[in-house]
C-alpha positions, 0 to 999 in steps of 0.5 A: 500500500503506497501513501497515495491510498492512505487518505490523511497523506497529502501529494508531497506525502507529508500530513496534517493530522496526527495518527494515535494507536487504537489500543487494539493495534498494540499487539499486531506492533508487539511483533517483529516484522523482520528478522529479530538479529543480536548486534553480531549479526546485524552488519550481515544484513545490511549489506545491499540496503538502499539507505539505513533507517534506524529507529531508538537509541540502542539501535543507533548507539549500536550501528555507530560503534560498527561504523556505520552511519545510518541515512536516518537515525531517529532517538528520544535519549531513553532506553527501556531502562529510563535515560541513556547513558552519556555514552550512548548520547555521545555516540548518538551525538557524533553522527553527522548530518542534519540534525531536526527535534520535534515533539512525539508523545507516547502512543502517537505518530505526530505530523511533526515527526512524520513530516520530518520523516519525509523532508529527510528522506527527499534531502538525501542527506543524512539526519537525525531527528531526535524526538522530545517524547517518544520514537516508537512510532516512526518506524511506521513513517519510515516503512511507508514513506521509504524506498523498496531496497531500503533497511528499516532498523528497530530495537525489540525490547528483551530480544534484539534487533529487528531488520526490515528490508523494504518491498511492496508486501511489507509497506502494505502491511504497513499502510493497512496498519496506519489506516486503521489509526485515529486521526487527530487534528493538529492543534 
């Protein structure tokens, strides 16, 4: 499902409204849709990615002590565990590129982070959006609005890392779950 059938997504792909999880959708998002990987394996399964987008803390603290510098890197500075240590901030922090905050409460998928979402993938050039809030959610943005062949990179609290790599099916997937969200107008 492209964002052309999602119909809160306008023609430059950005939104107006911000979309909040229906407490029944919690445990369809509960489960990994890629491979759940440990860090020794996940450079294996980047090989070939279009551009790496990486979503939480861990998850880009991870990538950045194996050297790789994801295209997009979202974080809140949180961990399961409360704030992240000043070594993973530090390491979060040493990524270049253009670097965006925007506000993302628990349980939403604000147009602030979704819309940001989109401007750095149409740059092209790398970004960090570090989210004031909550980013558990933007792995949804980044599915839809990312490119098949790309690599979307997510923590799964307690197990590992779960890596999906792009194609119609999965951002189909995807789109049916952002379509049951409700939509809230921005204020």
């Amino acid at each position: 499902m492209s964002t052309g059938s999602l119909h809160f997504v306008s023609a430059d792909r950005t939104i107006a409204i911000d979309l909040h999880l229906p407490d029944g959708l919690r445990a369809e998002l509960a489960k990994p849709y890629g491979p759940v990987l440990n860090e020794v394996d996940l450079a294996g399964h980047l090989r070939g990615c279009g551009r790496v987008l990486a979503i939480g803390d861990m998850v880009g603290a991870s990538l950045v002590k194996m050297d790789i510098e994801p295209d997009l890197m979202i974080f809140d500075l949180k961990t399961a565990r409360g704030p992240c240590d000043e070594e993973t901030k530090d390491l979060l922090r040493k990524v270049g590129g253009a670097s965006v905050k925007v506000n993302n409460p628990p349980g939403k998928l604000t147009a602030e982070l979704w819309n940001a979402v989109v401007k750095a993938l149409k740059t092209g050039k790398k970004t960090k959006i570090e989210v004031s809030g909550e980013e558990d959610l933007a792995s949804l943005a980044c599915i839809e609005l990312g490119e098949t062949g790309d690599c979307v990179i997510y923590g799964i609290p307690n197990e590992g890392i779960s890596v999906i790599r792009l194609d119609e099916d999965i951002k189909s997937k995807i789109g049916g779950i952002l379509s049951q969200m409700h939509t809230e107008t921005m204020r």
